[in-house]
N, CA, C and O of each residue as an XYZ file, in Angstrom:
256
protein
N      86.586    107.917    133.866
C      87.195    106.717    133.362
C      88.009    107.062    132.112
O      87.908    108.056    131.393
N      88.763    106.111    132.025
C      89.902    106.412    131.164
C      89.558    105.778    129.581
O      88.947    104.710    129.631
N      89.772    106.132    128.611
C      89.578    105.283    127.441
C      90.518    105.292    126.641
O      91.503    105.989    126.886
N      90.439    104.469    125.413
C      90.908    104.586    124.241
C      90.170    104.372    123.105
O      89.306    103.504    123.230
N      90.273    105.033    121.770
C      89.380    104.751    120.633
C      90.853    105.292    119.549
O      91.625    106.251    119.523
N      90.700    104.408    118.998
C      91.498    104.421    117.825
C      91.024    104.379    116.369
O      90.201    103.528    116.034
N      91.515    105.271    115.484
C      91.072    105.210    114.254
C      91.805    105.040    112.802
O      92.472    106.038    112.529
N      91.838    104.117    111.904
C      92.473    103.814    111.217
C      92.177    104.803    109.713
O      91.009    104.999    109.376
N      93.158    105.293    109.006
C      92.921    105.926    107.515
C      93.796    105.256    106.533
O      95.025    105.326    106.531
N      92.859    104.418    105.465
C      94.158    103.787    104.378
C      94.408    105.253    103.406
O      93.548    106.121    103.258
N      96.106    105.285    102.667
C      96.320    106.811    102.494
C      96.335    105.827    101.031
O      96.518    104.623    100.850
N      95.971    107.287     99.867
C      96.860    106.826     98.378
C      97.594    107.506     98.054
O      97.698    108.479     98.801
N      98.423    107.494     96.984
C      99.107    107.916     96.550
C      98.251    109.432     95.864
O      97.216    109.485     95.198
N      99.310    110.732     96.419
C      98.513    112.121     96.173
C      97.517    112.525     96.503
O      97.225    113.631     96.047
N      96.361    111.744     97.586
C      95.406    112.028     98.190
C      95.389    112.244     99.390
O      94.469    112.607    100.123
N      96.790    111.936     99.659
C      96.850    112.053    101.516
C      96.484    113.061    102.600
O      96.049    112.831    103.728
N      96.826    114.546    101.857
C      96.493    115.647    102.472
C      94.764    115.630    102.737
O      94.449    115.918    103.892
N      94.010    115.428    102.110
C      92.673    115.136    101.529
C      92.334    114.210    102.645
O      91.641    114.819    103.461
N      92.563    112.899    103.024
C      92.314    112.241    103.571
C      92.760    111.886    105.341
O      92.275    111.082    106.138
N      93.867    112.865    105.472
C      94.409    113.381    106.808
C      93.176    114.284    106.894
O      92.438    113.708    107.693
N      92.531    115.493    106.448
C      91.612    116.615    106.379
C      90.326    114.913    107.029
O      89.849    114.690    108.142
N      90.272    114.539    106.409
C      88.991    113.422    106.540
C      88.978    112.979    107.918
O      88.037    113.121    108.700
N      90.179    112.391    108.175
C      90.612    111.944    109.760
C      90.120    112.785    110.456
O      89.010    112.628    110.962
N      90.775    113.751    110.609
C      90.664    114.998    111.503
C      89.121    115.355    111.957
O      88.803    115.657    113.107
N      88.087    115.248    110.662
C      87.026    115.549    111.473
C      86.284    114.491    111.658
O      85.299    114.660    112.376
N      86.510    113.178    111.112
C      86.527    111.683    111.959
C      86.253    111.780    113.646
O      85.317    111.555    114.413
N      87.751    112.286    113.739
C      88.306    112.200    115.285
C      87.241    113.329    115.772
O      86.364    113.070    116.596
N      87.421    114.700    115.135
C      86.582    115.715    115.995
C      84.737    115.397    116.361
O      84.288    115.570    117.494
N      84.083    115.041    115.475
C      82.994    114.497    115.288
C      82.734    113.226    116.587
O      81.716    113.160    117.276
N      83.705    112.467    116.668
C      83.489    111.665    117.620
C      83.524    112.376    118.795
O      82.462    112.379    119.418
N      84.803    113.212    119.459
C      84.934    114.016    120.388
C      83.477    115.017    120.474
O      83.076    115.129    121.632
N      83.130    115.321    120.042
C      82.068    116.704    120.066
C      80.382    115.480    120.349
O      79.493    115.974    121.042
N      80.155    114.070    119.792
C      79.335    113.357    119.581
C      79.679    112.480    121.527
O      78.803    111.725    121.948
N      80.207    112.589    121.895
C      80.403    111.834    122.928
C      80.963    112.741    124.517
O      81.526    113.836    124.514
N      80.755    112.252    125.257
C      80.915    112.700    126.677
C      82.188    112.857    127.400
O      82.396    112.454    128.545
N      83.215    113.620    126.467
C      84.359    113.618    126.900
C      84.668    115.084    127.409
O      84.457    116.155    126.842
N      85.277    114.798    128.747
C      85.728    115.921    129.530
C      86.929    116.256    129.429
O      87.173    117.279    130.069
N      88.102    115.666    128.696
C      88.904    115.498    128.882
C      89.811    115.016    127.665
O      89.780    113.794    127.809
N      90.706    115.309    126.400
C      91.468    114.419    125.689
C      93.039    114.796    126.572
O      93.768    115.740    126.878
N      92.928    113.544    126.676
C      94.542    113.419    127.431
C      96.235    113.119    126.395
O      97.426    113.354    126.601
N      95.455    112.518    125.321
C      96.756    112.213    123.876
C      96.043    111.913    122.900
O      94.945    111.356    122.913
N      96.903    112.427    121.667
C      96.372    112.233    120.393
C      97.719    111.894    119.889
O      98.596    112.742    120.054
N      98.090    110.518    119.157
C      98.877    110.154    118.252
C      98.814    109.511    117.154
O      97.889    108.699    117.119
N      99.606    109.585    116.026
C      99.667    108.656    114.887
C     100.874    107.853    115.098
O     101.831    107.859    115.873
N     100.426    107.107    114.035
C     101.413    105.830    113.569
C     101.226    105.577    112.554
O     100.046    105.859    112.349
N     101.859    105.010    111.295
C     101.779    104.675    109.789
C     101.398    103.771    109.682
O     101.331    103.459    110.871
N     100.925    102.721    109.015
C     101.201    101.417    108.673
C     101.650    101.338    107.074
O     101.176    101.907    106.091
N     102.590    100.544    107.191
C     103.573    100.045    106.242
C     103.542     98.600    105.652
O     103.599     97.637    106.415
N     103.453     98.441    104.309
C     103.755     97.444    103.917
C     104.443     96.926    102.670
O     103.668     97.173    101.746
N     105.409     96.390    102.251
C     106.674     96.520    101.505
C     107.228     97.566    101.355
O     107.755     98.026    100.342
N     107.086     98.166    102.802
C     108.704     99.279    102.440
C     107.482    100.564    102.482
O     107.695    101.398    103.363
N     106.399    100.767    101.733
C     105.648    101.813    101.148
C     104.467    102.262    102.447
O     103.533    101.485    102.646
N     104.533    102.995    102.928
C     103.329    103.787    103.941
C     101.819    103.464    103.044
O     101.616    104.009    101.959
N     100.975    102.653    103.580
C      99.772    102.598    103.270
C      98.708    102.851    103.983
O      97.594    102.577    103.536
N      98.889    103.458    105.304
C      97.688    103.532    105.946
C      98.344    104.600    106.897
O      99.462    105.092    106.748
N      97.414    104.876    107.936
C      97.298    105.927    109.003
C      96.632    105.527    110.531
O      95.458    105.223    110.323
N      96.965    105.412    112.053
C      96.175    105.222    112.775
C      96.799    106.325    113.906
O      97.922    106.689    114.255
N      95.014    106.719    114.361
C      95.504    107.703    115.207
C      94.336    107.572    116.283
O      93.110    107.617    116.182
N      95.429    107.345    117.627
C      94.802    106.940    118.852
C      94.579    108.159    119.543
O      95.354    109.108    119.659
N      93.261    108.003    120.054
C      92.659    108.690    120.883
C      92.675    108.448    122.365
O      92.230    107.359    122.726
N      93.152    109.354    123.372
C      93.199    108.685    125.043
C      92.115    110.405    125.596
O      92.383    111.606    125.563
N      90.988    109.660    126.007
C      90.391    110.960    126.670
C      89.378    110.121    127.939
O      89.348    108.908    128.144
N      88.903    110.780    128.384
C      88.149    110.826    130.410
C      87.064    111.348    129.544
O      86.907    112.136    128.611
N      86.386    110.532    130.299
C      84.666    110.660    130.131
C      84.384    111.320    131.730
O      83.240    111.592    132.093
């Protein structure tokens, strides 16, 4: 079966590298914690608000 799990990161200002590092084993931790045979896509997207990048989401598509 097919899924999706998505995960959101709010970024600050000069901490971002730091907190992308955080994501990353977010996402891996879930993958390694769960029954997946399979990751089929991994993407981001920003979220924005007045103009300024404040956040981070990065979707997960993997087969159980």
């Amino acid at each position: 079966m097919i899924k999706v799990k998505t995960f959101g990161e709010p970024l600050q200002p000069f901490k971002a590298q730091r907190e992308l590092h955080e994501l990353d084993e977010r996402v891996n931790q879930f993958i390694q914690n769960n029954p997946i045979k399979r990751v089929l896509s991994v993407s981001d997207s920003t979220t924005v608000e007045a103009g300024n990048t404040c956040g981070l989401i990065r979707v997960l598509v993997y087969e159980e």
